[in-house]
N, C-alpha and C positions, 0 to 999 in steps of 0.2 A: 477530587475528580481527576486532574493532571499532576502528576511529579511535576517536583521546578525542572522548568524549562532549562537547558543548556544550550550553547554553542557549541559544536562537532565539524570533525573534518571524517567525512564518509569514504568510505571503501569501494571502489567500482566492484559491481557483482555483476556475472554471465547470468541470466536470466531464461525461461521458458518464458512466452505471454501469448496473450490474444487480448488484441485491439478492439476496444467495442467505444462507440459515442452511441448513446440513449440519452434518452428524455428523464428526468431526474426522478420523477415517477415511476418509471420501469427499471431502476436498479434492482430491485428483489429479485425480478423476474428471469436475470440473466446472470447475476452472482451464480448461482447454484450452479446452472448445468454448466456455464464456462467454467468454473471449479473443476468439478468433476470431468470434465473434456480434459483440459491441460494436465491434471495427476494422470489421469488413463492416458494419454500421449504419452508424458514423462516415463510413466511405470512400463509401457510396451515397448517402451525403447531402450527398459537397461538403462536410464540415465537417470542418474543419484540426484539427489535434492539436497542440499546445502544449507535447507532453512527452509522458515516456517512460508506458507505463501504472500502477497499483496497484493496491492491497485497502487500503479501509480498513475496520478492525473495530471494531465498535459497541460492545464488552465483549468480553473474554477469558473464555470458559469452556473449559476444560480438554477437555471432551467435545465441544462444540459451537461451530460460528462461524459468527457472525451476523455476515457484511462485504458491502459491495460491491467489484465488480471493476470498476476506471475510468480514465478519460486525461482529462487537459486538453484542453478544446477551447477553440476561439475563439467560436462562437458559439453558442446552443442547439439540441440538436439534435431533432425530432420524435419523440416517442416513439414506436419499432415494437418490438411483441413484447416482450421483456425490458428493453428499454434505455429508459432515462429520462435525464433531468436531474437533474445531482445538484452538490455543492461541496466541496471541501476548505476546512476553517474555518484563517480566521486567529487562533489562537489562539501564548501563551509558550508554548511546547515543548522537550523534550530531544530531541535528535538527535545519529547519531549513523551512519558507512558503515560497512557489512559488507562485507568482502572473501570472496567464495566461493562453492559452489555452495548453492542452495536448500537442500537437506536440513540443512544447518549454522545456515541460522536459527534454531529452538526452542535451542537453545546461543549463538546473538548475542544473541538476548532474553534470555535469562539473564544473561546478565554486564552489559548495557547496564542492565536493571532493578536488580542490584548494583550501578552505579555511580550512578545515582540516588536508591536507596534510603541509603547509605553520605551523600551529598550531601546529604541531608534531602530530596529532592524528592515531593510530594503528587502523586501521577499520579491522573488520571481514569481511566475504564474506560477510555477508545477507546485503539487507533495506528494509525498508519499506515504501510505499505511503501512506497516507492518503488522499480520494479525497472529502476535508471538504464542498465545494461549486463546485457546477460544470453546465452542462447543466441545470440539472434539474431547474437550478436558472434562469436559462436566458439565450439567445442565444449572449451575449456581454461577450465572451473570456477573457476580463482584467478581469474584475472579479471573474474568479475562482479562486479557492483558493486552493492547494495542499501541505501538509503536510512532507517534508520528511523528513526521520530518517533513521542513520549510528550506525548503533551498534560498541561501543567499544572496543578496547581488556583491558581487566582490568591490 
């Protein structure tokens, strides 16, 4: 399900995003067209993407999540509507790729958080996704490929 887990020292990245906290239930509902909002921001502005998209989540609640949906760019880009400037922080992180389709993630976090937890590692509230291959690749699920990272406590 997860590659072995490692310890990393992460790269600060300039970001596009758009802030959303819903109800854990209405993730479906606002993935998509916040996707498609920040690529149509990015792509009307001339500004390069650097990498594949993510969510990164501020704290984990069970009921609720509070993340933004974001891509690497190169430069900054003007904020219209939802979309801001935002960063992925260089911080020591566990990391760690899920093989599979979406739905299987809450089950990659599980064992990933098991294998850090078992390691002694102090995680912060945040993480982040990376979604390195995904549909756009093909409609055959084993093959995506999803990134995640546990930030540290130092």
């Amino acid at each position: 399900m997860i590659d072995t887990p490692n310890v990393i020292r992460t790269e600060p990245a300039r970001t596009a995003v758009i802030r959303v906290t819903v109800l854990r239930e209405q993730i479906r509902e606002v993935m998509g067209p916040g996707i498609k909002e920040l690529l149509a921001t990015v792509t009307a502005q001339g500004v390069a993407m650097k990498g594949p998209w993510f969510t990164y989540h501020f704290r984990m609640d069970p009921a609720v999540f509070d993340f933004e949906i974001g891509v690497p760019v190169e430069k900054p880009v003007t904020p219209a509507g939802r979309v801001t400037n935002g960063s992925l922080p260089a911080v020591t992180a566990a990391h760690t790729v899920y093989h599979g389709p979406y739905e299987g993630l809450p089950e990659a976090w599980g064992e990933f958080d098991r294998w850090s937890d078992a390691a002694g590692h102090r995680k912060t509230g945040a993480l982040w996704e990376i979604y390195t291959v995904g549909p756009e690749s093909g409609a055959n699920a084993a093959t995506w490929r999803t990134d995640l990272y546990r930030p540290l406590v130092s």
